[in-house]
C-alpha positions in Angstrom: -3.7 -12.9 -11.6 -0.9 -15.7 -11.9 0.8 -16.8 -9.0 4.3 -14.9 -8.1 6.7 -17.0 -6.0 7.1 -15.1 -2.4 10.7 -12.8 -2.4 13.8 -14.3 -1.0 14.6 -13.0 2.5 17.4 -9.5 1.9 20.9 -10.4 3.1 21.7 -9.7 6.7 22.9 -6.5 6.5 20.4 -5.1 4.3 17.6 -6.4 6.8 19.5 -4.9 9.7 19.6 -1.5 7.7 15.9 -1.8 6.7 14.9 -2.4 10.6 17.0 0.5 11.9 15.1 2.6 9.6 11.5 0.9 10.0 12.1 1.5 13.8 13.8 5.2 13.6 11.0 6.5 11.5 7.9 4.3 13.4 9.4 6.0 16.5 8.5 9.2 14.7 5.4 8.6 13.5 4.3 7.9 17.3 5.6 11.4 18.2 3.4 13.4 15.5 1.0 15.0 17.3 -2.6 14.8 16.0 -2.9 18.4 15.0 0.5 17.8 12.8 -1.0 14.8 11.3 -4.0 16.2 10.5 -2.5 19.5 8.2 0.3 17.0 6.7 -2.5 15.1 5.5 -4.6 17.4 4.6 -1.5 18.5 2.4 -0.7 16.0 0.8 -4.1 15.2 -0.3 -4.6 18.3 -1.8 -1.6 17.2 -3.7 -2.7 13.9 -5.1 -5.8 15.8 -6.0 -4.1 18.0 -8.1 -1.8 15.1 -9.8 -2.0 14.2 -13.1 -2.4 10.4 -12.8 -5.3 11.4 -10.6 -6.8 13.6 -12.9 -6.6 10.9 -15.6 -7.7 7.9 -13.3 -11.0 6.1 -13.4 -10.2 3.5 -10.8 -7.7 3.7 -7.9 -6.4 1.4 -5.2 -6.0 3.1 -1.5 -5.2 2.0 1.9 -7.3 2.6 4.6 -5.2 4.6 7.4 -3.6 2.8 10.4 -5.0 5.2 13.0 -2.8 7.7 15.1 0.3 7.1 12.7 -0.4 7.2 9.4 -1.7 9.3 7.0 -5.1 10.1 6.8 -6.6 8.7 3.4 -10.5 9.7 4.4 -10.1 12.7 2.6 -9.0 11.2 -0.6 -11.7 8.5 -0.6 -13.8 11.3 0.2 -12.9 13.3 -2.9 -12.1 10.4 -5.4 -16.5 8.8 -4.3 -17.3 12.1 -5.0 -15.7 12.2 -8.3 -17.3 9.4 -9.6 -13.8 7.6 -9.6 -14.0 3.5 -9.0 -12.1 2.8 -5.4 -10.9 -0.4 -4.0 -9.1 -1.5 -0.9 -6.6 -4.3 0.2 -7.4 -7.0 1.9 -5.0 -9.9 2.7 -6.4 -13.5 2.7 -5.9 -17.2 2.9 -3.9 -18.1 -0.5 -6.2 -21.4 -0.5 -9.2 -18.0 -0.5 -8.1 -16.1 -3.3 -7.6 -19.1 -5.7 -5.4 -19.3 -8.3 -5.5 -15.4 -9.4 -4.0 -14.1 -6.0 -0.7 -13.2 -5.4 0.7 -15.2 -2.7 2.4 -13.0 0.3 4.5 -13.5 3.4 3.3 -13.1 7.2 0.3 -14.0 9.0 -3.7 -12.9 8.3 -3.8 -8.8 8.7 -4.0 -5.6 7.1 -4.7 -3.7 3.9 -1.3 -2.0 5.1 1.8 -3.9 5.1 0.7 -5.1 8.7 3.5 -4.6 11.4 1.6 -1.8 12.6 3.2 -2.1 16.3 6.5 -1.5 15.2 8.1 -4.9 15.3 10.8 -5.6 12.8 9.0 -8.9 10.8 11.5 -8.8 8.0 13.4 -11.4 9.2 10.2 -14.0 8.9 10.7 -15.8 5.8 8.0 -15.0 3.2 5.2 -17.6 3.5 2.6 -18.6 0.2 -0.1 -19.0 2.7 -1.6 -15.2 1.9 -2.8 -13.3 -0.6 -3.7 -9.8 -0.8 -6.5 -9.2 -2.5 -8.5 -5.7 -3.8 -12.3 -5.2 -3.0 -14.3 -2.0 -3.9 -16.0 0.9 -1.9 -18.6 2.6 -3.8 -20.3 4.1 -0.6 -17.3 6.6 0.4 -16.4 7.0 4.1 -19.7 6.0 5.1 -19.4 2.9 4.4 -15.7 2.1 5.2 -16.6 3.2 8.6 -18.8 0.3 8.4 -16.1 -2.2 8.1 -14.1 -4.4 10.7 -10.8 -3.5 11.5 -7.5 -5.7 12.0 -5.2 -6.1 14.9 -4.1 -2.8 14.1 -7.1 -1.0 13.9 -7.1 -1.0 9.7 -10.2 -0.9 8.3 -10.8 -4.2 6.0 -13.0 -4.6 3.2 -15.8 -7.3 2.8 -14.9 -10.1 0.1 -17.2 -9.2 -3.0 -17.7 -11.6 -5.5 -14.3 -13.4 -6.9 -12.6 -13.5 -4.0 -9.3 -12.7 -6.3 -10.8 -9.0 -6.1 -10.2 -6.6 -8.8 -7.5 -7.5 -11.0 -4.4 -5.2 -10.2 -4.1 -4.5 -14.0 -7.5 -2.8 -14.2 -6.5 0.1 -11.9 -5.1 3.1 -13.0 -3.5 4.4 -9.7 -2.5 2.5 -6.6 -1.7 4.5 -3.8 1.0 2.7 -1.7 1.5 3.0 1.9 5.0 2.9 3.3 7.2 3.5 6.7 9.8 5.4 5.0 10.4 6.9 1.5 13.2 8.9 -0.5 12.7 11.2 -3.7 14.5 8.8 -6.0 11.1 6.5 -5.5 12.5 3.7 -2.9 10.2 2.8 -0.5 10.3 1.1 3.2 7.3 -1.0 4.1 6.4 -2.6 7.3 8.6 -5.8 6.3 6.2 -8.7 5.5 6.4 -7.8 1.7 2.5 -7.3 0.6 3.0 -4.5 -2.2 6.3 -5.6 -3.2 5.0 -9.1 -3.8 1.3 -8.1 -5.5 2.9 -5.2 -7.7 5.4 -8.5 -8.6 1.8 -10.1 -10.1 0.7 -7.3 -11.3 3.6 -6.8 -13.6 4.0 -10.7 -14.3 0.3 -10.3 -15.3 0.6 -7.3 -17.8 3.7 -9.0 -19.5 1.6 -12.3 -19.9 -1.2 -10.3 -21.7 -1.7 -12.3 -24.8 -3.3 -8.5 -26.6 -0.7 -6.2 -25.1 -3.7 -3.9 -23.5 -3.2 -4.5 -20.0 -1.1 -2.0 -18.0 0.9 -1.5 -15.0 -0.9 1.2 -12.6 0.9 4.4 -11.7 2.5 3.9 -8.4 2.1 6.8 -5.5 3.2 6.5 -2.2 1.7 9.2 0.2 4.5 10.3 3.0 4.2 12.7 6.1 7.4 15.0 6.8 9.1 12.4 9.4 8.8 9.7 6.6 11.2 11.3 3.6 14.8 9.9 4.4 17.8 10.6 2.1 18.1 7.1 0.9 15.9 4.0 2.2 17.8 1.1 1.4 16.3 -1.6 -1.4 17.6 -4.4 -3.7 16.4 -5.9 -6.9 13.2 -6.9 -5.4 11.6 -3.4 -3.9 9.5 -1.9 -6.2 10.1 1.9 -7.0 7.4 4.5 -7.1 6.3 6.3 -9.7 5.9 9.5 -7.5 6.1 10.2 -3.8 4.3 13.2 -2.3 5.7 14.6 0.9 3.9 17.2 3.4 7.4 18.7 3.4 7.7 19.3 -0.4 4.1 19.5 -1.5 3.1 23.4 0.2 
């Protein structure tokens, strides 16, 4: 994948509106209680599941969970192993790593998540091209994720396999994106260091530079508990929409 030049830093007052709302909706999240949690997720699955770009994916991309305040992907990964379906996870590296094919990224070594997990605002850290994330695959389910070291943040991370580049973002047919906040028009609040943003920026720079015209952006589906569906999450030009947002609160 092509380099991508790291995002500008969002004007002041957009940052301050973005950090409100990253540390409303975090001091949600740390109120859900587990039993909550677990039937939101459970929901939302079910959901995905039933989805149409899920039907008619072959490969995915999914996080693995921050424990106690995310979502719960297990069962997902559970299902899509199951169904035969390729999986991979992120994994954010060195740039100097992932060579010339990784998309370089902002913040310090961390998680397949936008990292930021203890609810610090790290938006206003200027984007740095010394990371990269990068996608690896699971092809033994939850048994083998279970298997893998965690982050800072307790985020499972996957082993480098082969071309440390990982799986090329164009070769997936669904990316399931984590997020703090969401809205139904598709706008999406990370955790502020600008991972997805910035890989989904390769990814597209990738599929326009395809010589044959066969590669193809992934569908994009960001996977949101009840406390995480605002009215309006605020973006600019360089936060990347989703193609569909499933909510606990809309998906029963």
């Amino acid at each position: 994948m092509p380099l991508t030049p790291p995002p500008s830093p969002p004007p002041p007052a957009l940052r301050l509106l973005k950090a409100a709302l990253r540390k409303r909706v975090t001091a949600a999240l740390r109120a859900v209680p587990p039993s909550v949690l677990a039937a939101e997720s459970a929901a939302v699955t079910e959901a995905l599941l039933a989805h149409p770009a899920y039907a008619a994916a072959s490969s995915l991309a999914v996080y693995a969970s921050m424990p106690a305040v995310e979502l719960d992907t297990g069962p997902l990964v559970a299902a899509a192993t199951a169904a035969g379906k390729r999986v991979v996870f992120p994994r954010v590296l060195p740039a100097a790593t992932v060579g010339a094919r990784g998309t370089p990224v902002g913040g310090g070594s961390g998680s397949g998540s936008d990292g930021g997990g203890d609810g610090v605002d790290v938006a206003s850290a200027l984007p740095r091209p010394d990371n990269a994330m990068a996608f690896f695959p699971c092809t033994g389910g939850l048994a083998e994720l279970n298997t893998w070291e965690v982050d800072r943040w307790g985020i499972r991370q996957p082993p480098i396999q082969g071309d440390p580049a990982g799986v090329r973002g164009s070769e997936l047919d669904l990316v399931v994106v984590p997020g703090v906040a969401f809205d139904a028009a598709g706008r999406r609040l990370g955790h502020g260091k600008g991972y997805y943003d910035t890989w989904l920026a390769g990814v597209a720079a990738d599929v326009r530079r395809d010589p044959d015209g066969k590669r193809r952006m992934p569908v994009l589906i960001g996977l949101a508990l009840s406390v995480q569906m605002v009215d309006e999450v605020p973006v600019d030009e360089l936060d990347v929409l989703m193609d569909d947002v499933l909510c606990a609160a809309t998906v029963g």
